[in-house]
OpenMM code with the backbone's topology and positions (N, CA, C; nanometers):
from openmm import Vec3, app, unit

residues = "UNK UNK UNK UNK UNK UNK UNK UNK UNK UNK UNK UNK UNK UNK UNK UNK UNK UNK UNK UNK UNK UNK UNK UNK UNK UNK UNK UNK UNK UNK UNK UNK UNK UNK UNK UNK UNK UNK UNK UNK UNK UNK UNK UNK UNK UNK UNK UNK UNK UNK UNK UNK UNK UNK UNK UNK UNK UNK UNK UNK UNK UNK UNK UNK UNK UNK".split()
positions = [
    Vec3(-0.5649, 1.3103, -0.4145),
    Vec3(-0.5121, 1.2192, -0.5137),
    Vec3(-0.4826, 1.2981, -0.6398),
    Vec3(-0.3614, 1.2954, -0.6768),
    Vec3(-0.3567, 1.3363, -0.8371),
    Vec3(-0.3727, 1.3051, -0.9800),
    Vec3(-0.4112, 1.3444, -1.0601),
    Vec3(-0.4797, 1.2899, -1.2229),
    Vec3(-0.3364, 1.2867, -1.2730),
    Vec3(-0.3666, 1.1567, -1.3177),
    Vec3(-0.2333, 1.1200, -1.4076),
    Vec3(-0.2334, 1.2439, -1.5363),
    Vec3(-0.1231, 1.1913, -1.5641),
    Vec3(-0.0561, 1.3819, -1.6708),
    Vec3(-0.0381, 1.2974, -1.7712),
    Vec3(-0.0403, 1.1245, -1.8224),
    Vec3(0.0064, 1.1269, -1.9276),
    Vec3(0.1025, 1.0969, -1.9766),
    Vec3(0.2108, 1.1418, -1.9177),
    Vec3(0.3814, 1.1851, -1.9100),
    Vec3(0.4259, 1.0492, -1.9401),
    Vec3(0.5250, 1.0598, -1.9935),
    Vec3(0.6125, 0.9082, -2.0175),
    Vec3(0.6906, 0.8940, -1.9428),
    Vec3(0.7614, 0.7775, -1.9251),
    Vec3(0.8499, 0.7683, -1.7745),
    Vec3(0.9120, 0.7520, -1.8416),
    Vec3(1.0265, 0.8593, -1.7271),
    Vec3(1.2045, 0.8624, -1.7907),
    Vec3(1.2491, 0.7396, -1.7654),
    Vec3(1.3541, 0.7365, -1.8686),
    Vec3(1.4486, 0.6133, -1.8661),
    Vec3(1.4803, 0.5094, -1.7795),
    Vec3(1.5222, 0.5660, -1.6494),
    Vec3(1.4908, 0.5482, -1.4976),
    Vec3(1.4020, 0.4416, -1.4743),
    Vec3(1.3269, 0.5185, -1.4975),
    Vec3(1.1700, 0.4819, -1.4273),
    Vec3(1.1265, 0.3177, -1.5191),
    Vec3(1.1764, 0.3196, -1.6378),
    Vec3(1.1445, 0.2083, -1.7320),
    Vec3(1.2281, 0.1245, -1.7211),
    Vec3(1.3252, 0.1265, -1.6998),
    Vec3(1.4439, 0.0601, -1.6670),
    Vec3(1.3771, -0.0575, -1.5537),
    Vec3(1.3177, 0.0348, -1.4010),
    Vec3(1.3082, -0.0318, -1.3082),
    Vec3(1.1730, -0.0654, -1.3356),
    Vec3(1.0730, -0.0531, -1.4061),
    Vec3(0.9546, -0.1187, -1.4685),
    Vec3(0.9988, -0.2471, -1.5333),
    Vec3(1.0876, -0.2454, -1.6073),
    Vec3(1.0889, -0.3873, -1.7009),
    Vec3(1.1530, -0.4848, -1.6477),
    Vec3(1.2639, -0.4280, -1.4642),
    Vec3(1.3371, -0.4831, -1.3361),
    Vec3(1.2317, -0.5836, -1.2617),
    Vec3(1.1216, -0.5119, -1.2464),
    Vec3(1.0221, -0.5469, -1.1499),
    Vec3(0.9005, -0.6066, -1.2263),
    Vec3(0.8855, -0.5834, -1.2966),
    Vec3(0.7351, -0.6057, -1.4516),
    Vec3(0.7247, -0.8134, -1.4120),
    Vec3(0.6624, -0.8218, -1.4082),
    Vec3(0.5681, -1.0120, -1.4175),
    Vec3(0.5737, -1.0285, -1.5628),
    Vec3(0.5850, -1.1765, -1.5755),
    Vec3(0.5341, -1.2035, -1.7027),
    Vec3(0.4024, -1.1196, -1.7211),
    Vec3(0.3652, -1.1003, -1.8180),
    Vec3(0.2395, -1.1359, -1.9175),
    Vec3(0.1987, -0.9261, -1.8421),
    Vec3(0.2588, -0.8842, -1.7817),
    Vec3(0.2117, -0.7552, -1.7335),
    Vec3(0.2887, -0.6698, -1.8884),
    Vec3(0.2145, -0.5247, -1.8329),
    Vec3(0.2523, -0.4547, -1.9559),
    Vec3(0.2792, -0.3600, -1.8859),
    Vec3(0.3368, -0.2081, -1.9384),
    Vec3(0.4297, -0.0697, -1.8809),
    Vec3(0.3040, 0.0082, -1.7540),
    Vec3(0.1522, -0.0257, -1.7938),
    Vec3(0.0992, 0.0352, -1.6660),
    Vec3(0.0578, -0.0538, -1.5221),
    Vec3(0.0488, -0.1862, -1.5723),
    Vec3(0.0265, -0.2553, -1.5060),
    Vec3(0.1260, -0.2713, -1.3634),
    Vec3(0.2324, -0.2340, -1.4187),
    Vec3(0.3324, -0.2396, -1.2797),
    Vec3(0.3608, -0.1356, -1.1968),
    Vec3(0.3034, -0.0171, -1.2079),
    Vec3(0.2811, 0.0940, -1.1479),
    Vec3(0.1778, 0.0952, -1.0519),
    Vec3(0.0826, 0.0422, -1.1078),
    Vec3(-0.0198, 0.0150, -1.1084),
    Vec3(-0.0346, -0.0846, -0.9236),
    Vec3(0.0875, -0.2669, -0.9669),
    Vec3(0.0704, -0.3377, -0.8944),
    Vec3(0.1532, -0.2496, -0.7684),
    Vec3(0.2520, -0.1644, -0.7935),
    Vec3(0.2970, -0.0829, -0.6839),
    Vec3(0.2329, 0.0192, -0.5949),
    Vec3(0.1607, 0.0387, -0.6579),
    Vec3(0.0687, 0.1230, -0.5814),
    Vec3(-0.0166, 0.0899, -0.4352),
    Vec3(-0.0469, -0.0136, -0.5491),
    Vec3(-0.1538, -0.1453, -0.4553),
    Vec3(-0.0646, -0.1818, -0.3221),
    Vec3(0.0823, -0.2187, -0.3361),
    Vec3(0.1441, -0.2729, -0.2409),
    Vec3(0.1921, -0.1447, -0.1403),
    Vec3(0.2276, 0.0013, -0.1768),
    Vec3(0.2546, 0.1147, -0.1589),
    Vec3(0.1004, 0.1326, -0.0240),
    Vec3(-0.0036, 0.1345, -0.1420),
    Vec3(-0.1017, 0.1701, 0.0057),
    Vec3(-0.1587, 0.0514, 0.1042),
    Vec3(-0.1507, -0.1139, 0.0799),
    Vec3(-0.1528, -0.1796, 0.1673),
    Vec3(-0.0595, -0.1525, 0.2747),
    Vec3(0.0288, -0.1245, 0.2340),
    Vec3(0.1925, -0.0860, 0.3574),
    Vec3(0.1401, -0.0173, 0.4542),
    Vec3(0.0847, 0.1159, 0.3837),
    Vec3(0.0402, 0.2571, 0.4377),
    Vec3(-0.0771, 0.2069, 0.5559),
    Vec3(-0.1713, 0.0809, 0.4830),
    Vec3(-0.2505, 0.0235, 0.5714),
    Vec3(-0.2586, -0.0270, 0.6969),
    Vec3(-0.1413, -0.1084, 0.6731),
    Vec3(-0.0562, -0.2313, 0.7701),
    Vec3(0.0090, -0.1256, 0.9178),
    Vec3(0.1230, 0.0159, 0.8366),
    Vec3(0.1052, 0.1000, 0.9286),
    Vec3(0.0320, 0.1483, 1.0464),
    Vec3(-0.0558, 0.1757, 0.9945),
    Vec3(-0.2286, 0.2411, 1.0631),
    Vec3(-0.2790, 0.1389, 1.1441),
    Vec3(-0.2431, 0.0460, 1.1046),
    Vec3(-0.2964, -0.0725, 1.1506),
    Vec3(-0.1797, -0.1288, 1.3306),
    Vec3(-0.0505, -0.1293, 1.2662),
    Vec3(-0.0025, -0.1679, 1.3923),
    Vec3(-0.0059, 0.0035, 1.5004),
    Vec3(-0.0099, 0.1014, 1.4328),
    Vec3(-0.0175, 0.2477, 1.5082),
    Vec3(-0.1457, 0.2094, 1.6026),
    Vec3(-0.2407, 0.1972, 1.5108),
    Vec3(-0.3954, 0.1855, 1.6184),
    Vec3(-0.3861, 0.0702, 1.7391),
    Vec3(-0.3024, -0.0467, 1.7017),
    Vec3(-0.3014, -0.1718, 1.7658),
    Vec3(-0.2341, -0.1790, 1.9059),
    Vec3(-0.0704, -0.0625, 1.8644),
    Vec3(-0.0327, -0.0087, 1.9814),
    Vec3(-0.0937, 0.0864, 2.0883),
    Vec3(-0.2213, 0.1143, 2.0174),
    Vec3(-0.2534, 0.2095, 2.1530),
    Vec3(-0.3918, 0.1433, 2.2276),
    Vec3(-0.4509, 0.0350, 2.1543),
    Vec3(-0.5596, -0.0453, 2.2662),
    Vec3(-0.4401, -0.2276, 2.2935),
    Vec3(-0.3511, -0.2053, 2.2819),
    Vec3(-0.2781, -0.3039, 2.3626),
    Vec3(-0.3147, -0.3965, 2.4521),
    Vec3(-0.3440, -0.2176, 2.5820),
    Vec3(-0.3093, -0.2731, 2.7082),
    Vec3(-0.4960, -0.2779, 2.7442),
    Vec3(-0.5868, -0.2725, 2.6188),
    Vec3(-0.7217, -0.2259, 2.6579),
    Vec3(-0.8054, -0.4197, 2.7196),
    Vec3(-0.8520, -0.3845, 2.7611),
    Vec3(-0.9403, -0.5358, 2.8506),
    Vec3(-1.0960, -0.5263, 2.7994),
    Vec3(-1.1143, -0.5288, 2.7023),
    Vec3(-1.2660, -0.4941, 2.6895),
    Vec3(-1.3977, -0.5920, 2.7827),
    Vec3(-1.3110, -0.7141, 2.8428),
    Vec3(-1.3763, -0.7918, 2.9199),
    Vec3(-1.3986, -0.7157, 3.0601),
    Vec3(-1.3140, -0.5773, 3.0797),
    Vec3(-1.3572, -0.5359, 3.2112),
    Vec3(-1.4376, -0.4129, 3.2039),
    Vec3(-1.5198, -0.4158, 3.0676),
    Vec3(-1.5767, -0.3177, 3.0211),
    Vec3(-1.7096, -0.3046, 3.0694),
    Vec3(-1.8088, -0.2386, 3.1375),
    Vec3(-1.9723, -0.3024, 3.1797),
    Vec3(-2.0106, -0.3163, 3.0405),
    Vec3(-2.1070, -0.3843, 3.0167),
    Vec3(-2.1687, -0.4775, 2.9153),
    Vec3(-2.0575, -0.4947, 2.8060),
    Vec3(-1.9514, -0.5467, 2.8444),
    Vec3(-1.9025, -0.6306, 2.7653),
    Vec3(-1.9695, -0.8382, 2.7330),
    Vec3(-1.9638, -0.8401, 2.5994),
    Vec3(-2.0167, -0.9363, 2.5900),
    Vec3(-2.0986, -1.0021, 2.6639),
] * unit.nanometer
topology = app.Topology()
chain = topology.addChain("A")
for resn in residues:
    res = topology.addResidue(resn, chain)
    for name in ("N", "CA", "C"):
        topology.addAtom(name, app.Element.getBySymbol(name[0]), res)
């Protein structure tokens, strides 16, 4: 993970902050809520990756299953 630097966001970057920004949010807060949605995604990923590979799994034909 990297330590924030501080840095001000170019023009760009503020532009599409004040595009995307909620009421009542302020300039870090929406970086901030992107992030959040950035690594749930990353989650959701991992999530259908792992899901595709016990698919075809039967854990009911497992010995001591349930």
């Amino acid at each position: 993970m990297s330590t924030p630097t501080g840095s001000r966001a170019a023009a760009e970057e503020e532009r599409t902050q004040r595009q995307t920004g909620r009421a009542g949010e302020n300039m870090s807060d929406t970086p901030r809520r992107s992030h959040r949605l950035l690594d749930h995604e990353r989650w959701l990923d991992q999530f259908h990756i792992d899901a595709e590979k016990i698919k075809d799994e039967d854990i009911g034909a497992e010995s001591g299953a349930w």
